[in-house]
N, C-alpha and C positions, 0 to 999 in steps of 0.2 A: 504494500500500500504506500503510496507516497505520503511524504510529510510536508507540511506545510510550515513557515511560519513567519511571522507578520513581525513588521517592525515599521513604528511611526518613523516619519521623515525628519531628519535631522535640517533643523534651521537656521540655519550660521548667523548671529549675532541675536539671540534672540532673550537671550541671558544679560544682554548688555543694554535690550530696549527695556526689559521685567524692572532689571536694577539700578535704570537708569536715576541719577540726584537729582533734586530740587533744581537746585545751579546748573547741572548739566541740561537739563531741561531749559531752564531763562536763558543759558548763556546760545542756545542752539537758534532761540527767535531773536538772537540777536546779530545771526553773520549776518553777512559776513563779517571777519574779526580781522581778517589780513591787512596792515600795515595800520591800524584804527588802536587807539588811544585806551588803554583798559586800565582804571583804578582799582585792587580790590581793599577793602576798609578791614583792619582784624585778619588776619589770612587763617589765624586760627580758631578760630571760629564758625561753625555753622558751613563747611564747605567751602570756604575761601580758599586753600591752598589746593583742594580742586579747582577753583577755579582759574587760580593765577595759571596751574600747568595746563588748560584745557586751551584761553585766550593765547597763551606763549606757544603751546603748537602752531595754533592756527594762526600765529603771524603775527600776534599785535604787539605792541608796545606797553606792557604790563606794570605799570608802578602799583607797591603794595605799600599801603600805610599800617609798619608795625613797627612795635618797639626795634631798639639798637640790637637787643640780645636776640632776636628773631632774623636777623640779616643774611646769614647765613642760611636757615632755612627759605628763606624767601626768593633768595640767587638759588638755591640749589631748587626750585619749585621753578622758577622761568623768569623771577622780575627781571626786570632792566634795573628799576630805578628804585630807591626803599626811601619810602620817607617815616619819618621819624614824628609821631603826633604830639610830641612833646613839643617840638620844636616847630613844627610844619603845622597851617591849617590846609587840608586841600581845595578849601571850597575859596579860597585868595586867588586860585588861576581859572580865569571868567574863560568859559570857552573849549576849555582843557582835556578835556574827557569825554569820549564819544561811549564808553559805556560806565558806571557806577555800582562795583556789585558790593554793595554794602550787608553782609551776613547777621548784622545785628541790629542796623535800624539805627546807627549811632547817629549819622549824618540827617538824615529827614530829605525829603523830596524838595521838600521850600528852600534849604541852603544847598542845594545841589543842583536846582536850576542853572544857578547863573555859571557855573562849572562846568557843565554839559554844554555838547555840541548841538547845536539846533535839531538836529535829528537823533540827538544824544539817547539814550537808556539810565535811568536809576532803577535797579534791580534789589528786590528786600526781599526777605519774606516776611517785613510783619509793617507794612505802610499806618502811618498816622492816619486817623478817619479825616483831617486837615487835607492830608498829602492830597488823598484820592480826589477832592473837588479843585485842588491847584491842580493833577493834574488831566482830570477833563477841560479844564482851560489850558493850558498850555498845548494839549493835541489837538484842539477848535482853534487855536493860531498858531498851527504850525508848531509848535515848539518842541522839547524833549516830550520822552513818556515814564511813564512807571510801571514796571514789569515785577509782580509777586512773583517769586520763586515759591512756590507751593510745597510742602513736606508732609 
């Protein structure tokens, strides 16, 4: 008698859509990312050093605002550039940043406006109920948007 036997279809990345992050998620509606301006706020926090290595694959220019002692980790994750929040406010360079992945909500959508590139991104997962009305006005004139990162 012959034998039979069944085996479901192997789906190559399919492990990696199931597990896919919050951030890896926000950060995917935001390419492209190639040669584009990436801030992440806290890198240790909430998927941030996911996300500096995710924007530094894909080509951008990645500054991470973390402490001195995190520097090292921050170059060994993809930054270019470390700022120091000690020392550095980011939201001082108007224009600066075409995305904002802010992991903890330190920054707010209202001082990250003027930061963001007109078609800029501020990425959170947890927006002020303030943010979300700045920004349906800022996308009703053109301006940045705000992108929950969901968990």
């Amino acid at each position: 008698a012959p034998s039979f036997s069944w085996t479901l279809p192997q789906v190559s990345g399919l492990s990696a859509v199931a597990s896919e992050s919050p951030v890896t998620a926000a950060l995917g509606r935001c390419r492209p990312l190639f040669r584009r301006s990436v801030l992440v706020v806290a890198p240790d926090e909430g998927g941030g050093w996911e996300a500096v290595r995710i924007a530094s694959r894909q080509g951008a220019r990645v500054t991470a605002l973390c402490p001195a002692e995190e520097a090292v980790a921050a170059r060994a994750a993809g930054a270019e550039v470390i700022l120091d929040p000690e020392r550095t406010d980011p939201t001082w360079y108007r224009g600066a940043w075409s995305v904002i992945v802010d992991t903890k909500g330190e920054i707010g959508f209202r001082r990250a406006m003027a930061s963001l590139a007109p078609d800029g991104v501020y990425v959170t997962p947890s927006p002020r109920p303030t943010d979300r009305a700045r920004a349906l006005l800022a996308r009703l004139s053109g301006g940045p948007r705000l992108l929950r990162s969901r968990g």
